[in-house]
C-alpha positions as a Markdown table, in Angstrom:
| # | Residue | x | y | z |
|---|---|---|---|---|
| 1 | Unk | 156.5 | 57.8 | 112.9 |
| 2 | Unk | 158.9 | 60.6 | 112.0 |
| 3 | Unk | 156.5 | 61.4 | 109.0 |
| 4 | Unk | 153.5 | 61.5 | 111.3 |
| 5 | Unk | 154.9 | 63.8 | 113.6 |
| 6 | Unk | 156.1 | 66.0 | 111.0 |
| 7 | Unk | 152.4 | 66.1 | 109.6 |
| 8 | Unk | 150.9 | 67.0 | 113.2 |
| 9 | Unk | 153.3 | 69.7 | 113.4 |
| 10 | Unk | 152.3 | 71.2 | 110.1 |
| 11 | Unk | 148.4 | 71.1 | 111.4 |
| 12 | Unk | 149.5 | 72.8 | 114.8 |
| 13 | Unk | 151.0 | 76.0 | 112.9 |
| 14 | Unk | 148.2 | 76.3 | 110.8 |
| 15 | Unk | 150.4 | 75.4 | 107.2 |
| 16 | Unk | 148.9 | 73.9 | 104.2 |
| 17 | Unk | 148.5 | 70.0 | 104.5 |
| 18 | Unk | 146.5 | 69.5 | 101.7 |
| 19 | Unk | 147.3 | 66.6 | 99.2 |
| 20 | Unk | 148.8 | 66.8 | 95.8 |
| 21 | Unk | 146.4 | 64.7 | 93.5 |
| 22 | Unk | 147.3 | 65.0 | 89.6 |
| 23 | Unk | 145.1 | 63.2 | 87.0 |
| 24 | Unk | 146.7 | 62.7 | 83.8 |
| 25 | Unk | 144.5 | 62.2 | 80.7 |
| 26 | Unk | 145.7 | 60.9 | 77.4 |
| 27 | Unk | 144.4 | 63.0 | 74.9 |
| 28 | Unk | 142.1 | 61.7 | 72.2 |
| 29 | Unk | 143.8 | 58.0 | 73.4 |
| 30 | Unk | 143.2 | 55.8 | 70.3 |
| 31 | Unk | 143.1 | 58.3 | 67.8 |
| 32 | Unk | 146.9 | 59.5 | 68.7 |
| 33 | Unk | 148.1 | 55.5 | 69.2 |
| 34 | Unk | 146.6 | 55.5 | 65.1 |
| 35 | Unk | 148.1 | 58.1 | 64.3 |
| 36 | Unk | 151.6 | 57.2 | 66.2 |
| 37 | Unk | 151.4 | 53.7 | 64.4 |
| 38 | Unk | 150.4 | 55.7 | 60.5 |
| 39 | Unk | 151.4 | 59.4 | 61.1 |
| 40 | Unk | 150.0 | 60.8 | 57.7 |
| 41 | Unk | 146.3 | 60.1 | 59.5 |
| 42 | Unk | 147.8 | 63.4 | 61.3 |
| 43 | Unk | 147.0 | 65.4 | 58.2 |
| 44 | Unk | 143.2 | 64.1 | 57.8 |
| 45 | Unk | 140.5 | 64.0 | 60.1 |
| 46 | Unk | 140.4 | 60.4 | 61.2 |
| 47 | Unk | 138.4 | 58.4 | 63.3 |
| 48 | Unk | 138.7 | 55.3 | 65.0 |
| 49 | Unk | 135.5 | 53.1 | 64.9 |
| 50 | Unk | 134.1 | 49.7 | 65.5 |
| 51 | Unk | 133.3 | 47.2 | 62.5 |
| 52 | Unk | 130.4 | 48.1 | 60.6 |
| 53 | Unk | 130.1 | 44.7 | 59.3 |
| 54 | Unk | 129.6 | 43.3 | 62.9 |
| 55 | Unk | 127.4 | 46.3 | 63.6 |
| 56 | Unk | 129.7 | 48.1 | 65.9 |
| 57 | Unk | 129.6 | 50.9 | 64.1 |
| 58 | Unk | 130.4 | 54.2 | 66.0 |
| 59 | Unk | 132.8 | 56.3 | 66.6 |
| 60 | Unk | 135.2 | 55.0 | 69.7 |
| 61 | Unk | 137.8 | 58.3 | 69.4 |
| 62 | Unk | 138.5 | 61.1 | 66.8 |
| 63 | Unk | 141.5 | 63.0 | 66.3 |
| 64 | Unk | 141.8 | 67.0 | 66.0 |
| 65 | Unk | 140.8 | 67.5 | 63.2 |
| 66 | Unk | 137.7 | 65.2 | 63.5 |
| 67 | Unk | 136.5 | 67.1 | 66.3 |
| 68 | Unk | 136.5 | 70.5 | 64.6 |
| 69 | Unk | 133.6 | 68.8 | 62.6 |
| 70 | Unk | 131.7 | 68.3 | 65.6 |
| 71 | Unk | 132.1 | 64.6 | 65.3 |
| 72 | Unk | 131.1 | 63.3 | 68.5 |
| 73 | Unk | 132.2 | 59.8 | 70.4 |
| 74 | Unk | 129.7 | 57.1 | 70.3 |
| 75 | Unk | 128.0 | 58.5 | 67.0 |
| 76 | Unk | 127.6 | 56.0 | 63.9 |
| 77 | Unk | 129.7 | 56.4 | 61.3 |
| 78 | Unk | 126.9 | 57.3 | 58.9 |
| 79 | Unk | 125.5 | 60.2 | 61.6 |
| 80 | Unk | 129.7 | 61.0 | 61.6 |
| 81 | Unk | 130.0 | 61.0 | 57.2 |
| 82 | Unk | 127.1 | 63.4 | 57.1 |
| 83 | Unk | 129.5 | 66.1 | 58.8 |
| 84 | Unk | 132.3 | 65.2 | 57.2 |
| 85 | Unk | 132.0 | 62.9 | 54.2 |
| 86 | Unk | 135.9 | 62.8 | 53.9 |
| 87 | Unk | 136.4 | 61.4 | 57.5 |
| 88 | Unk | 139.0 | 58.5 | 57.3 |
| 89 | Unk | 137.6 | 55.6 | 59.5 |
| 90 | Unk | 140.5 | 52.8 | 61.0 |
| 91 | Unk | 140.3 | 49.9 | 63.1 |
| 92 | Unk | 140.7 | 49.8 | 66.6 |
| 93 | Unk | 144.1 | 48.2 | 67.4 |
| 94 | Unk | 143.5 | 47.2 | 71.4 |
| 95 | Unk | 146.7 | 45.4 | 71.5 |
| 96 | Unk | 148.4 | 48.8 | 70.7 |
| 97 | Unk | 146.7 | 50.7 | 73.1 |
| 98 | Unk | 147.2 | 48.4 | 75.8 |
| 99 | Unk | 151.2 | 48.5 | 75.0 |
| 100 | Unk | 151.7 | 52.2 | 74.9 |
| 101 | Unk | 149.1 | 52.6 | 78.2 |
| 102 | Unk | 151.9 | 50.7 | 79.9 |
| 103 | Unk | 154.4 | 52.6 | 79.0 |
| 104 | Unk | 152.9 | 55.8 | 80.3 |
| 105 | Unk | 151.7 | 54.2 | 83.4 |
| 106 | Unk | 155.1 | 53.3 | 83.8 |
| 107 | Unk | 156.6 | 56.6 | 83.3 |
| 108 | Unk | 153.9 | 57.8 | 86.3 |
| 109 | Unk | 155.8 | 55.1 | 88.3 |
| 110 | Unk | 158.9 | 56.8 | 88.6 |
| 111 | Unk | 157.5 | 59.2 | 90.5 |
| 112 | Unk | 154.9 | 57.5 | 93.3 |
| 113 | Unk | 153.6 | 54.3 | 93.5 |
| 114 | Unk | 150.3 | 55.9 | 94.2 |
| 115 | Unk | 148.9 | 55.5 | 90.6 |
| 116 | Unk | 145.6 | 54.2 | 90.2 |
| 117 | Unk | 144.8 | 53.8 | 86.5 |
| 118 | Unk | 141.1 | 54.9 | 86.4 |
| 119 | Unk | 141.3 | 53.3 | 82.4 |
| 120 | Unk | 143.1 | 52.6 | 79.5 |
| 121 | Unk | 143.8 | 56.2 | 79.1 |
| 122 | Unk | 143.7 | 57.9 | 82.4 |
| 123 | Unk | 145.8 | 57.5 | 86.0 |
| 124 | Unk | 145.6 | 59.4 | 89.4 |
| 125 | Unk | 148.8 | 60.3 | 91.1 |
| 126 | Unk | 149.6 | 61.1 | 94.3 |
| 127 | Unk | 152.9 | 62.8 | 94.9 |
| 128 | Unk | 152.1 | 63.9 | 98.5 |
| 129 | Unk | 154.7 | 62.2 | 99.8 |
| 130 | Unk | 157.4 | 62.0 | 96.4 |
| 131 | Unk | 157.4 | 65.4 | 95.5 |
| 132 | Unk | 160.5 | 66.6 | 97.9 |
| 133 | Unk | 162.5 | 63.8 | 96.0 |
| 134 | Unk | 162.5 | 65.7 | 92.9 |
| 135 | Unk | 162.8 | 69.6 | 93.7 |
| 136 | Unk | 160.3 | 70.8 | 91.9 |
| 137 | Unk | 157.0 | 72.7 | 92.3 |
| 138 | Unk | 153.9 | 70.5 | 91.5 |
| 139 | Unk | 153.2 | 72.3 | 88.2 |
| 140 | Unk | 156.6 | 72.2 | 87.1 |
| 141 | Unk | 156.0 | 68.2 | 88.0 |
| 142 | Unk | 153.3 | 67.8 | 85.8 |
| 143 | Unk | 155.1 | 69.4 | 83.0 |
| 144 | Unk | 157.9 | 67.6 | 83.6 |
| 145 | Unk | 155.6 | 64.5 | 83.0 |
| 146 | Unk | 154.0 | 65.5 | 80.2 |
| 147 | Unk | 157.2 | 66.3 | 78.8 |
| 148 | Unk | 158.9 | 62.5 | 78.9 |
| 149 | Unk | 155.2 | 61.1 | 78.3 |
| 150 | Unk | 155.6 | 63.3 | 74.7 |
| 151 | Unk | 159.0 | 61.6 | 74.3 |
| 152 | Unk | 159.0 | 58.9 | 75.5 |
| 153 | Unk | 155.5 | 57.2 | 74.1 |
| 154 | Unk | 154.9 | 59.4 | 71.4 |
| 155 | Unk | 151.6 | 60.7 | 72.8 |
| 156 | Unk | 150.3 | 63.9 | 74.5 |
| 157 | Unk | 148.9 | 64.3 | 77.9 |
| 158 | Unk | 146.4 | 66.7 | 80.1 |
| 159 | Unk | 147.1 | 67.1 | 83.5 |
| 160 | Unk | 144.9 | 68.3 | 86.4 |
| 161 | Unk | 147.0 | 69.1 | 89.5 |
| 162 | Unk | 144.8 | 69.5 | 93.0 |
| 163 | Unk | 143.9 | 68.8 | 96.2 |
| 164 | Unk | 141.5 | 65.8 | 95.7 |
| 165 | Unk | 140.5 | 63.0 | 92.7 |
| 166 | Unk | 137.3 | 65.2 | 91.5 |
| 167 | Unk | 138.7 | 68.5 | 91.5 |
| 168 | Unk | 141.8 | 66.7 | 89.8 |
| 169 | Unk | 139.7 | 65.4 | 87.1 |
| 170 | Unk | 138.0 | 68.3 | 86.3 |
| 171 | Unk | 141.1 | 70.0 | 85.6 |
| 172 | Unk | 142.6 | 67.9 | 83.2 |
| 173 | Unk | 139.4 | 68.1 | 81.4 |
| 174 | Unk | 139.4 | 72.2 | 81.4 |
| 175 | Unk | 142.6 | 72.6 | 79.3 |
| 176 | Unk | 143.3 | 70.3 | 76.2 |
| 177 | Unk | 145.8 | 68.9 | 74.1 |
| 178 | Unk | 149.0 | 68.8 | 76.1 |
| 179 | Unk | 148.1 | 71.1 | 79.4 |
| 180 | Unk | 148.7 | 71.3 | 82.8 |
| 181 | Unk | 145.3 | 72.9 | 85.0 |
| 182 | Unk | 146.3 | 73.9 | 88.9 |
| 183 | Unk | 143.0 | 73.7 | 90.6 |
| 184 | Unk | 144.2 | 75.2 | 94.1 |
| 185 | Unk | 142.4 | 75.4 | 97.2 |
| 186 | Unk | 142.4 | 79.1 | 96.8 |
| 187 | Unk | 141.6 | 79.0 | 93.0 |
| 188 | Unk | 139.4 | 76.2 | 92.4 |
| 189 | Unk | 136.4 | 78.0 | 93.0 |
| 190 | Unk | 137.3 | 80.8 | 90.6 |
| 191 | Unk | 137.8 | 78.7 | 87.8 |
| 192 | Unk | 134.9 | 76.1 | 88.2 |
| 193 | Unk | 132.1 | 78.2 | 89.8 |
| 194 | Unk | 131.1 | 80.1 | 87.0 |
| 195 | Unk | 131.2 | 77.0 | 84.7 |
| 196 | Unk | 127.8 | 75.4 | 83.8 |
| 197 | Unk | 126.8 | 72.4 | 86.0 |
| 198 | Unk | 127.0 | 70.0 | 83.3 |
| 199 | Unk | 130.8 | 70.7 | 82.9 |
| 200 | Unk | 130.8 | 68.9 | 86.1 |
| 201 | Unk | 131.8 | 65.1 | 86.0 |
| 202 | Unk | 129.0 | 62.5 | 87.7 |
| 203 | Unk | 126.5 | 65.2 | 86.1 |
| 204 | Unk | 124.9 | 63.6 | 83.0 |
| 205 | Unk | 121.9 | 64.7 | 81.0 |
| 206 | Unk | 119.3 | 63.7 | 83.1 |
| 207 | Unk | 120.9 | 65.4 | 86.2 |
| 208 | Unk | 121.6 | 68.5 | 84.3 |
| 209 | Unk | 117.2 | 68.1 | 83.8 |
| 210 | Unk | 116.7 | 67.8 | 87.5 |
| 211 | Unk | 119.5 | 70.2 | 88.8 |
| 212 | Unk | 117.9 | 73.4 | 86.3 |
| 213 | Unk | 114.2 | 72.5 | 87.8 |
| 214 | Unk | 115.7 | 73.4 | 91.2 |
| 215 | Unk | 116.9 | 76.4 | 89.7 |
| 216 | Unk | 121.0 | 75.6 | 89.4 |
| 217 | Unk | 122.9 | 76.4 | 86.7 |
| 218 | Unk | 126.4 | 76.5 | 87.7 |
| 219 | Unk | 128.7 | 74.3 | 89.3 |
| 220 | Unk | 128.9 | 77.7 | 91.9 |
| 221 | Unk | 124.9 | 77.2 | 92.1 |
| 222 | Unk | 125.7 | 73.5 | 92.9 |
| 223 | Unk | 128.1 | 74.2 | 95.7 |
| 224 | Unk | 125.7 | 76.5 | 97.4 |
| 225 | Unk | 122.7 | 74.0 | 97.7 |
| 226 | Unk | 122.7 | 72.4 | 101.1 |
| 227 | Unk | 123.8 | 69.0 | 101.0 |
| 228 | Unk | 120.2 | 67.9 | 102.2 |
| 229 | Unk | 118.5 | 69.1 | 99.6 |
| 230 | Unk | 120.5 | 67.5 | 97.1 |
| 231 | Unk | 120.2 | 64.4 | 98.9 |
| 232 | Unk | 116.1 | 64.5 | 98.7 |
| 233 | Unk | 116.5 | 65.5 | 95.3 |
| 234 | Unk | 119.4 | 62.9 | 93.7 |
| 235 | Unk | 119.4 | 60.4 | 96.4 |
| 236 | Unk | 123.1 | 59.4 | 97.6 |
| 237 | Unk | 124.4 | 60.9 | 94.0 |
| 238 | Unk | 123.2 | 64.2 | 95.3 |
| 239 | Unk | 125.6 | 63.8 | 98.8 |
| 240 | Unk | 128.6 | 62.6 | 96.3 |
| 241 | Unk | 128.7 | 65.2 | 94.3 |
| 242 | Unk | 128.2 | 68.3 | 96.7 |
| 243 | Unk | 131.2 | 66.8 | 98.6 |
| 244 | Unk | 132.9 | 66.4 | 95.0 |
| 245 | Unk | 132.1 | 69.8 | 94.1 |
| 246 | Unk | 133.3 | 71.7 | 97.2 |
| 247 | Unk | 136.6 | 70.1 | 97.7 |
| 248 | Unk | 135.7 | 67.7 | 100.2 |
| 249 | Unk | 136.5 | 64.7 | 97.9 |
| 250 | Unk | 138.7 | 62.2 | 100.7 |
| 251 | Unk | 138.9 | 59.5 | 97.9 |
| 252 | Unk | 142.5 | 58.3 | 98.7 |
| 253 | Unk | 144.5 | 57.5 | 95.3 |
| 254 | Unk | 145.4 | 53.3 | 95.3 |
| 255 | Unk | 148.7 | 52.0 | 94.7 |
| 256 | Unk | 149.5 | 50.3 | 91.5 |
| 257 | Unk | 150.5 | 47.3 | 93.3 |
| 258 | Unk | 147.3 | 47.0 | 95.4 |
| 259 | Unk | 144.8 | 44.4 | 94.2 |
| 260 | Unk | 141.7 | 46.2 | 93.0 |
| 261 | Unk | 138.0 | 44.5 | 94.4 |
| 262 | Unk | 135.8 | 43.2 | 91.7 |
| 263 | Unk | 132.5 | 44.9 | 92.4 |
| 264 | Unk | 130.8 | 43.8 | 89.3 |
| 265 | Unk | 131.0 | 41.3 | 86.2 |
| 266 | Unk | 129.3 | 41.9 | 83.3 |
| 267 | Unk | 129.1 | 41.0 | 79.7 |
| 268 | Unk | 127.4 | 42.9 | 76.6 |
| 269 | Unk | 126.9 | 41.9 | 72.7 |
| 270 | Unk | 125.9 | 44.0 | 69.8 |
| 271 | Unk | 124.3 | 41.1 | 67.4 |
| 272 | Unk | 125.1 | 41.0 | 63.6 |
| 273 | Unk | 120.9 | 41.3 | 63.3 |
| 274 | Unk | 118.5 | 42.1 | 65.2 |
| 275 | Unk | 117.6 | 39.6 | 67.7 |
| 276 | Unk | 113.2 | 38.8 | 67.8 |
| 277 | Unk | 111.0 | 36.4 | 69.0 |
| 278 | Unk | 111.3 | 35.0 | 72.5 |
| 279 | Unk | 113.5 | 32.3 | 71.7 |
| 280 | Unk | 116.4 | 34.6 | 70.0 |
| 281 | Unk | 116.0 | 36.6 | 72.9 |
| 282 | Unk | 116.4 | 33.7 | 75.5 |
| 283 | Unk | 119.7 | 32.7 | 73.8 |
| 284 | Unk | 121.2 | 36.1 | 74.3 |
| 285 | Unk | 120.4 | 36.6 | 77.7 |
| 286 | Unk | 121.4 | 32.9 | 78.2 |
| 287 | Unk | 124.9 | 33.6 | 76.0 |
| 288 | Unk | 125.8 | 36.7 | 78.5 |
| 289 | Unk | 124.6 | 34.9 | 81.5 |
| 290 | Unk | 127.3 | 32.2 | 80.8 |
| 291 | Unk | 129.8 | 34.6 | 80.0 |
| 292 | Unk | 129.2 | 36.1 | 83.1 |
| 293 | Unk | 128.9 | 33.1 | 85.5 |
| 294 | Unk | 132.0 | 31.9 | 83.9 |
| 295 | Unk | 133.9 | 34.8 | 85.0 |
| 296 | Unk | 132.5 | 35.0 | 88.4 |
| 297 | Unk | 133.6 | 31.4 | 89.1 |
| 298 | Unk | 137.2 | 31.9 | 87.7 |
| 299 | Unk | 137.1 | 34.7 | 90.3 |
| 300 | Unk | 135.7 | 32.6 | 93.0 |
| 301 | Unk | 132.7 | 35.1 | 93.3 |
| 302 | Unk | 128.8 | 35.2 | 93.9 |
| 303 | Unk | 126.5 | 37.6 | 93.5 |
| 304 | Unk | 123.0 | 38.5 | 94.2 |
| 305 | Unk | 122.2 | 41.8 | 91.9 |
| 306 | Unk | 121.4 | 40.9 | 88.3 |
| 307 | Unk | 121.0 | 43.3 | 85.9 |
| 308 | Unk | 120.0 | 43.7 | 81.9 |
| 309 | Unk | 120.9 | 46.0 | 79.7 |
| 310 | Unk | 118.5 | 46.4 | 76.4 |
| 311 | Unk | 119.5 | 48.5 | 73.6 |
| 312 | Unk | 117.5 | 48.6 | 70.0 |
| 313 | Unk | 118.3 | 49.4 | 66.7 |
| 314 | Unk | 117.4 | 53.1 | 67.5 |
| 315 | Unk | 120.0 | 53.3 | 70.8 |
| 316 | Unk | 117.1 | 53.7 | 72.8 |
| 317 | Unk | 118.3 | 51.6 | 75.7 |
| 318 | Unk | 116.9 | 50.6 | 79.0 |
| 319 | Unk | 118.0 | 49.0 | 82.3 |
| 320 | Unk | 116.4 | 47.0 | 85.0 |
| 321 | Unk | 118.0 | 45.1 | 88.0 |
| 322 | Unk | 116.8 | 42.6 | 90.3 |
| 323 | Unk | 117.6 | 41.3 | 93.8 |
| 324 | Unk | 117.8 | 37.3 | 94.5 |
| 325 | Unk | 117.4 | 36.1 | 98.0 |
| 326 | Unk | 120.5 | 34.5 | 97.3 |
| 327 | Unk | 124.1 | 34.8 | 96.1 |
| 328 | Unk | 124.8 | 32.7 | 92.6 |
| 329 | Unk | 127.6 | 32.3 | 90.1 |
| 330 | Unk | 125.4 | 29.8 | 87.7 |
| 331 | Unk | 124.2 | 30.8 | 84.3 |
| 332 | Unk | 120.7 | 29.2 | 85.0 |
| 333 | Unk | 120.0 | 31.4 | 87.7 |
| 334 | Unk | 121.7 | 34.5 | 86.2 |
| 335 | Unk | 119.6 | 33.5 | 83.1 |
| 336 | Unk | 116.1 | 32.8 | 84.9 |
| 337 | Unk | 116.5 | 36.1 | 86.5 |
| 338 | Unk | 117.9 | 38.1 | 83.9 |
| 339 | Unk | 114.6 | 36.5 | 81.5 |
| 340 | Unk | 112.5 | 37.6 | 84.1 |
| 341 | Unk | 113.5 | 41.0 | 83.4 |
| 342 | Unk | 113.4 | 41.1 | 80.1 |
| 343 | Unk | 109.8 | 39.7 | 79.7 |
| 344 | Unk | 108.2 | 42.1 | 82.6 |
| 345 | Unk | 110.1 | 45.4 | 80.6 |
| 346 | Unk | 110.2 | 44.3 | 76.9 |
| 347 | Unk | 107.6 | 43.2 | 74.0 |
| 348 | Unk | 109.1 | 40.2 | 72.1 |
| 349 | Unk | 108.3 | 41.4 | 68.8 |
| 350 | Unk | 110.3 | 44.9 | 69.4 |
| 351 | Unk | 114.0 | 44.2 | 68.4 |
| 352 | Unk | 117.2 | 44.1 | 69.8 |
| 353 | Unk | 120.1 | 45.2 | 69.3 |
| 354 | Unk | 122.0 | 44.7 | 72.0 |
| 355 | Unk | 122.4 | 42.3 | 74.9 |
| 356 | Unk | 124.1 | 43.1 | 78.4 |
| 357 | Unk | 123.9 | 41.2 | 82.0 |
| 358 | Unk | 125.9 | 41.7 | 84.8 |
| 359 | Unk | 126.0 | 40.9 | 88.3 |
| 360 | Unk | 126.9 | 42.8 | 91.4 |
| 361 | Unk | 126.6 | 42.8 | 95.3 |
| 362 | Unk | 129.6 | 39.7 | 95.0 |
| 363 | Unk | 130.6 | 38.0 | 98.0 |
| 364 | Unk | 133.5 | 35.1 | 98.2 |
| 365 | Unk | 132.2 | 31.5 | 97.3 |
| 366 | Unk | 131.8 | 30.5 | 100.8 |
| 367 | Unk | 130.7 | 33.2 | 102.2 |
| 368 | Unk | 127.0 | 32.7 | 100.7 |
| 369 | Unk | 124.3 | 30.4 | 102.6 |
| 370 | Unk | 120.9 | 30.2 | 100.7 |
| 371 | Unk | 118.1 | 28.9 | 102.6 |
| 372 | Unk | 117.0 | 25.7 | 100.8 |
| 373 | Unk | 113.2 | 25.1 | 100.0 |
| 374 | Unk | 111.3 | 22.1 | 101.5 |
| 375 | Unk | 109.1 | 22.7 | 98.5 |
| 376 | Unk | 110.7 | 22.9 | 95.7 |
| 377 | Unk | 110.1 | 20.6 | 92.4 |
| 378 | Unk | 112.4 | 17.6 | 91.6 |
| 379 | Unk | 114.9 | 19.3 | 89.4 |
| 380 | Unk | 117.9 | 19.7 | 88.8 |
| 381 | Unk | 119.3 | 20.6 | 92.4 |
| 382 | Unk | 121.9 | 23.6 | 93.1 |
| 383 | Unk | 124.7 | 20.7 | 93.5 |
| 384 | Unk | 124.3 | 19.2 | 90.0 |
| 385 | Unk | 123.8 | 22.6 | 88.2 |
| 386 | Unk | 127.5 | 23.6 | 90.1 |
| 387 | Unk | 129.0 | 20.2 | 88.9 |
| 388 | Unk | 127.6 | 20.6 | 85.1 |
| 389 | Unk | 128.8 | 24.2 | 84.9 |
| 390 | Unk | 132.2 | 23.5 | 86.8 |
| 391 | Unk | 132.9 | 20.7 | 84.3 |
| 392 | Unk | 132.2 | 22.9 | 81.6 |
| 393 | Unk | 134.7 | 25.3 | 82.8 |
| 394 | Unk | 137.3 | 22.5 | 82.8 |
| 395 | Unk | 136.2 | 21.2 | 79.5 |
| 396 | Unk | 136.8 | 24.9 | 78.1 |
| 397 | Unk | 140.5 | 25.4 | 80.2 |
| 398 | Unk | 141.5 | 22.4 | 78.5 |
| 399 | Unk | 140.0 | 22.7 | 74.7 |
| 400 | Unk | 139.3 | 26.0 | 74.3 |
| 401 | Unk | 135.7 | 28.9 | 74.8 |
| 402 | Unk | 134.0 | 27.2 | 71.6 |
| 403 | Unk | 135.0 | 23.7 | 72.9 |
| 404 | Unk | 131.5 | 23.5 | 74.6 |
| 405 | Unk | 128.5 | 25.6 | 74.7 |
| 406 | Unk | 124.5 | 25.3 | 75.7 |
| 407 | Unk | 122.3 | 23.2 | 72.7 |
| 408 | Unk | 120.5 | 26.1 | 71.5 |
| 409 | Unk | 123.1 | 28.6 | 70.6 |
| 410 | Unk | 122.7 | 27.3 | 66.8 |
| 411 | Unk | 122.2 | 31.1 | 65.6 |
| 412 | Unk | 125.7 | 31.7 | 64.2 |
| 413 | Unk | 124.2 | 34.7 | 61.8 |
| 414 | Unk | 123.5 | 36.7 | 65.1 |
| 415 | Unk | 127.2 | 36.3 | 66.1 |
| 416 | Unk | 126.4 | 33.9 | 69.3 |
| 417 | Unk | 128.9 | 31.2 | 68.3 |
């Protein structure tokens, strides 16, 4: 109450009530937990890269002196050689990562319990209402941070002090390795306006197409487009990001303690060949589709969006989603629907490369009622598909993933075991 009042006060005499938002980037995460774990890698430029064997074979991070190569995250290695044949490629080392992205994340607990890991590698702060316990400006914070983050896990930080998440994010993008960015209210603009609009987060590629037909070419350009044009234009992406880019971001940061909501499940497979023929590509999409039911039942979900993900041995990918009248967390459903998609947007004898499905729009088990059909066939009914797949799950909890599995996953060369 005391706090609340203090807060009306400071809006009646007109003073500054504007949050303090940091976000605090690891800088080139995996490459620096390699080079933490083998420091020599230090001395050469190093990348850290999926299994070329398996087929995962890109580049996940790079360190400094990978990127003055131009070596660029999510490359192959062989695109990644060609610029510089003497890059050192390692393992990832996920247990690693996840140990030391504790340990920061609990260094950013001594100072609020507003941090909202975003990822592995990045947190939001909020030290509105900490800051007074530690007498210290918010820049000097952040440094302070940065400074026991250096110690203390052996890694370097960017850190983007503002007002709001966006704004707080795009600083700690502007300076890099080991910086702190204040992004003001009476600065931001300075600093971002100028910048192209592709600097921008939420701005991809194909934005960046549709934004320059319209004539904008700065993230200043971007601000000064009425919101309702950008909504005709990019749809409710267009009203996000004008309210990201002028400040008026009112995101609130979570607490670390707060459960998060699951808004989607998914699961995706890079095969160890090229999937072909309908009946490869069946057992992929039925392979994610009973990852994914699995894990929506462990989380006592439903959902009604399905949506496939299609990648071939170019990286040309595409994606198409579907709506069911009805909520589901079985893999024959996910996989009838998911199949559907695939055969109306894909030619069997054009290969794959890659499998994803996932399904959104969740609700709680019981909070789904599906209109049954007078009409339909005597199969298998929703009732015995739930029991056959629920005592699957138990049969798994009790012996293991591999214990049992669908009939036609017999295609261990592909990597669907």
């Amino acid at each position: 109450m005391i706090k609340w009042l203090q807060i009306k006060k400071q809006e009646k005499e007109g003073q500054n009530t504007d949050r303090i938002i940091f976000h605090c980037d690891c800088n080139s995460f995996f490459a620096s937990c390699e080079e933490k774990l083998a420091p020599e890698l230090k001395n050469v430029p190093m990348a850290v890269a999926g299994d070329p064997e398996n087929r995962h074979g890109i580049i996940l991070a790079k360190n400094q002196l990978a990127k003055r190569y131009g070596i660029q995250t999510a490359e192959t290695i062989w695109q990644a050689r060609k610029k510089c044949p003497e890059l050192v490629c390692v393992p990832p080392h996920h247990s690693l990562y996840k140990d030391i992205s504790d340990r920061v994340n609990a260094i950013y607990l001594c100072y609020t319990d507003l941090t909202e890991p975003a990822s592995i590698d990045e947190s939001y702060l909020d030290v509105t209402n900490s800051i007074h316990l530690f007498g210290k400006s918010a820049e000097a914070l952040a440094n302070e941070i940065r400074r026991r983050v250096r110690e203390e896990a052996g890694i370097t930080i960017s850190v983007g002090v503002s007002f709001c998440k966006s704004i707080a994010k795009f600083g700690s993008d502007y300076k890099k390795p080991d910086a702190t960015t204040m992004l003001t209210r009476d600065r931001y603009k300075e600093i971002m306006y100028p910048l192209p609009v592709s600097d921008f987060l939420m701005v991809g590629k194909k934005t960046v197409l549709k934004l320059s037909a319209m004539g904008i070419k700065t993230i200043g350009q971007l601000a000064a487009c009425p919101k309702d044009v950008l909504e005709r234009s990019l749809g409710k992406a267009g009203v996000l990001l004008y309210d990201n880019v002028t400040g008026n971001d009112t995101e609130r940061v979570h607490s670390f303690y707060e459960e998060r909501e699951v808004k989607s499940v998914g699961h995706s497979m890079t095969f160890r060949r090229d999937l072909k023929g309908e009946e490869e590509l069946r057992e992929g999409v039925s392979l994610m589709s009973d990852m994914v039911a699995a894990r929506l039942r462990s989380l006592s979900k439903k959902g009604c969006v399905v949506q496939l993900t299609v990648k071939d041995p170019d990286f040309i990918s595409i994606q198409r989603q579907k709506t069911l009248p009805f909520s589901t967390n079985l893999q024959k459903e996910i996989t009838d629907a998911a199949f559907l998609l695939l055969r109306e947007n894909w030619s069997y004898s054009h290969p794959v490369r890659l499998l994803g499905v996932s399904v959104s729009g969740l609700c709680g088990e019981n909070e789904d009622f599906r209109q049954l059909d007078l009409f339909a066939p005597p199969v298998i009914t929703d009732e015995r598909q739930e029991n056959i797949e629920n005592t699957m799950d138990a049969i798994r909890k009790k012996f293991g993933k591999s214990s049992i599995r669908f009939g036609h996953f017999k295609n261990d060369d592909t990597g669907m075991k």
